[in-house]
N, C-alpha and C positions, 0 to 999 in steps of 0.2 A: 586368351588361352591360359594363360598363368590363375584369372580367376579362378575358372574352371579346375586344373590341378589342386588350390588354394581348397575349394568347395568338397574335392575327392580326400583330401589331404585328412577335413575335419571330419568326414562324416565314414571312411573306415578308424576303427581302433583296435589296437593291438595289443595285448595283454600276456606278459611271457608266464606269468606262474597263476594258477587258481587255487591252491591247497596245499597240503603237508603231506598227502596220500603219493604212495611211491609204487609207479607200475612194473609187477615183476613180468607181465606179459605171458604168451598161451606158447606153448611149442604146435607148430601146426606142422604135420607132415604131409609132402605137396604127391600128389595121386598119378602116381607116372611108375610106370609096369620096372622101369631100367632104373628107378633112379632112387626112390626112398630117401631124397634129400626133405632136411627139416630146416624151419624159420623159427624163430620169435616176431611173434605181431603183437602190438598193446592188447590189450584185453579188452580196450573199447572198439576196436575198431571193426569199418565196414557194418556201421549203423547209417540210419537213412531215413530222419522222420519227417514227416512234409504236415504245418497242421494249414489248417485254412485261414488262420487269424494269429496274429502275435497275441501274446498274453494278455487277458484283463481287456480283449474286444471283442467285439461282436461279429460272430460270422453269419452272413446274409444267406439267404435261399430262397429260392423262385420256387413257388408253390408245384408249380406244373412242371418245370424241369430241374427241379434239384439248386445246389450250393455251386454258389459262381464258383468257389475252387474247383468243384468236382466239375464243370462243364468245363473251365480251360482245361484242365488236364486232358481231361477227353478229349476237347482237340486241337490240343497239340500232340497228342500218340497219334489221331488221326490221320494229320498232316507230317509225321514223321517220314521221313527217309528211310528211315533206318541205321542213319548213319550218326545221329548225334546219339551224346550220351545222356543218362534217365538224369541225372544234375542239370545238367544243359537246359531238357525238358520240363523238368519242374520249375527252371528259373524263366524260360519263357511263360509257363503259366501263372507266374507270380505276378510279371510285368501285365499281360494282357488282364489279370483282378484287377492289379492297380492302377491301370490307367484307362479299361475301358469299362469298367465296370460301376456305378453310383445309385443308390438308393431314392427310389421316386416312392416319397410317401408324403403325398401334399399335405396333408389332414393332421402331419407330424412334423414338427420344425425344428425338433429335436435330431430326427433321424433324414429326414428329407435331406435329398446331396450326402448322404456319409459314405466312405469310401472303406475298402479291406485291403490290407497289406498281409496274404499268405506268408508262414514264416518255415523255413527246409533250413536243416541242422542235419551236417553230415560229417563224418569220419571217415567216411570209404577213404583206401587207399589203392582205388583203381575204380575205371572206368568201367559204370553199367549198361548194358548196350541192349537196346529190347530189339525183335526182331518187326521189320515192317510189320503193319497191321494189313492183312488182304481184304479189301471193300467184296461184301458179295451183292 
């Protein structure tokens, strides 16, 4: 067990400051007939990007049905409840590229067995919730 914590230990990092830039943030006013209360939120927030590859790799795709990202994604909205959130879901689709997904190009020994690690960068400060999908 302790390895294991040891292994989790090295491989998140944590970094408190990135720059010199100082966020004065957005005044948001929240949509309620009784209330016309207002926030400050950063100005970055509640972004959401999902790419199919970390930086400086190669993202893979099946001729006939598309980019292994784009297929987990597709199902796991599928196979959604409706109860988990769209973070939740992108990081099950990351997990199912990276672990069941590998590149069969025999004729290529370079690319043969390579694998994809989709990379999601997010700021939301609340949870996005999609509605089940209905099968027809």
């Amino acid at each position: 067990m302790v390895n294991l914590w040891l292994f989790c230990f090295f491989r998140c990092a944590l970094k408190a400051c990135r720059g010199a830039c100082v966020d004065q943030g957005d005044t948001v006013v929240f949509d309620s007939a009784d209330s016309g209360a207002t926030c400050r939120i950063p100005k970055n927030a509640d972004f959401l990007v999902a790419y199919s590859t970390v930086p400086g790799f190669y993202s893979w795709r099946d001729e006939g049905r598309g980019s292994w990202f784009v297929q987990a994604v597709c199902y796991v909205l599928k196979k959604s409840t409706g109860s988990e959130d769209l973070l939740a879901l992108l990081t099950e689709a990351c997990r199912i590229v990276a672990l069941f997904y590998e590149a069969i190009t025999p004729n290529d020994d370079r690319t043969n067995g390579a694998k994809q690690m989709p990379f999601v960068t997010s700021t939301l400060i609340r949870r996005v919730r999609l509605p089940k999908i209905r099968q027809t």
